[in-house]
C-alpha positions as a Python dict, from the first residue, in 0.01 Angstrom:
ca = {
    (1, 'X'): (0, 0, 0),
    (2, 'X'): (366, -42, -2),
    (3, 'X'): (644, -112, 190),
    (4, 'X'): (786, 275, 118),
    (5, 'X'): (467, 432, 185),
    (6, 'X'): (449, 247, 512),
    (7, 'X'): (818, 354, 631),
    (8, 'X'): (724, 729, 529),
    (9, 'X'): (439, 703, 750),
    (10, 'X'): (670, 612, 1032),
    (11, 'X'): (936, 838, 960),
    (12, 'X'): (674, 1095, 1009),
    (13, 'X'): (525, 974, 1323),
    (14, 'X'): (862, 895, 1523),
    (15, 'X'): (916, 1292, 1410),
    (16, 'X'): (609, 1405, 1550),
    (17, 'X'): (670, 1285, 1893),
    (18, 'X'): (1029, 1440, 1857),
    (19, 'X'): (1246, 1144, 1793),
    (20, 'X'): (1474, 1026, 1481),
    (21, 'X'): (1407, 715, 1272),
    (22, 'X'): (1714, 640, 1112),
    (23, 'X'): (1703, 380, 841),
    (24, 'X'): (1947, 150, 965),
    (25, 'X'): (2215, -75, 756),
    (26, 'X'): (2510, -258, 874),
    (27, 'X'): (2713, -380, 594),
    (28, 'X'): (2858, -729, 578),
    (29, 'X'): (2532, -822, 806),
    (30, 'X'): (2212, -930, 642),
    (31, 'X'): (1862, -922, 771),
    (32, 'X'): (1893, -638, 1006),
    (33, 'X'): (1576, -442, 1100),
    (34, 'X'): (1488, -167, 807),
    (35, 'X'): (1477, 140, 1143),
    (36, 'X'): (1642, 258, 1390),
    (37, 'X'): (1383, 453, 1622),
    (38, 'X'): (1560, 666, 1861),
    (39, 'X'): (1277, 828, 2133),
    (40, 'X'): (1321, 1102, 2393),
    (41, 'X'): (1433, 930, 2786),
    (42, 'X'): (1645, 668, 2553),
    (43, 'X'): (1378, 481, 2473),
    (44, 'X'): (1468, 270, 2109),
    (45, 'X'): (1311, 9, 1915),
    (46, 'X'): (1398, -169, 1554),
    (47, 'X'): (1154, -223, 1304),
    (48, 'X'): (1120, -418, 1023),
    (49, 'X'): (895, -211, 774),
    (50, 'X'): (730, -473, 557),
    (51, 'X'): (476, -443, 241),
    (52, 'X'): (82, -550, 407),
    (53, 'X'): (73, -965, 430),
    (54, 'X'): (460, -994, 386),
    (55, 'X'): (662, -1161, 632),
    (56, 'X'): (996, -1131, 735),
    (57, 'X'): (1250, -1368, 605),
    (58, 'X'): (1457, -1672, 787),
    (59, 'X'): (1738, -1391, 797),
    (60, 'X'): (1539, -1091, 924),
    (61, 'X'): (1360, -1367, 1209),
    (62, 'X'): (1701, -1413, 1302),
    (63, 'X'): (1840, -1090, 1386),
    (64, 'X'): (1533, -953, 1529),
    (65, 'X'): (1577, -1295, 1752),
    (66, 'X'): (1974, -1175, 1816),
    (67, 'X'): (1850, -800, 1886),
    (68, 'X'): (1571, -975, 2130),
    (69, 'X'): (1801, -1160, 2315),
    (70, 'X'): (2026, -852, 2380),
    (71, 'X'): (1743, -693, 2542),
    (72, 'X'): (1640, -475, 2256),
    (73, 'X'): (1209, -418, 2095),
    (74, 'X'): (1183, -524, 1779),
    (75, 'X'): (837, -513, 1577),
    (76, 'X'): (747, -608, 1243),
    (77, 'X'): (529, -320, 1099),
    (78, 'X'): (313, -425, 811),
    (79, 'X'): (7, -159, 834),
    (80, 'X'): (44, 205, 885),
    (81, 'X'): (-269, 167, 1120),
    (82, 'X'): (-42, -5, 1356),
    (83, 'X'): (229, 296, 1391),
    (84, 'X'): (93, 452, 1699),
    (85, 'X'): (106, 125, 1930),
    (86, 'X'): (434, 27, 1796),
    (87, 'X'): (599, 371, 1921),
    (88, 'X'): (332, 394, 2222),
    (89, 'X'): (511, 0, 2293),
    (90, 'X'): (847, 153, 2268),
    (91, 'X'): (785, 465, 2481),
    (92, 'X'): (629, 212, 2775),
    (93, 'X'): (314, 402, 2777),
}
């Protein structure tokens, strides 16, 4: 499976349970998680949407290690069977 196929699967997920998943980029800063997911109550996470076995670079360990710090969830997403208790995670439930 691939990375794409994997981030589709979330997109449509995060949708179903009413929230956005915006893919998120901030120029002039590498490594930054691939998502944005934005749930109802204000509940967000980032993920990094990786193909199955990959790993996140030096980089991308990083800024999900910046973005931890801060207080934020960050996840690493690697197998679509693993969407649901990522977004249960970020929801609290």
């Amino acid at each position: 499976m691939r990375e794409k196929s994997i981030e589709q699967k979330l997109v449509k997920e995060v949708l179903s349970r009413d929230g956005i998943c915006w893919k998120f980029t901030s120029p002039g800063t590498a490594g930054v998680p691939d998502r944005l997911v934005l749930l109802p109550y204000g509940k967000t996470g980032f993920i990094e949407v990786k193909a199955p076995g990959k790993e996140p670079s030096t980089q991308q360990l990083y800024r999900h290690k910046q973005l931890w710090n801060l207080g934020f969830q960050v996840f690493v997403l690697d197998n679509p069977d693993a969407i649901g208790g990522i977004l249960d995670a970020i929801q609290g439930a």
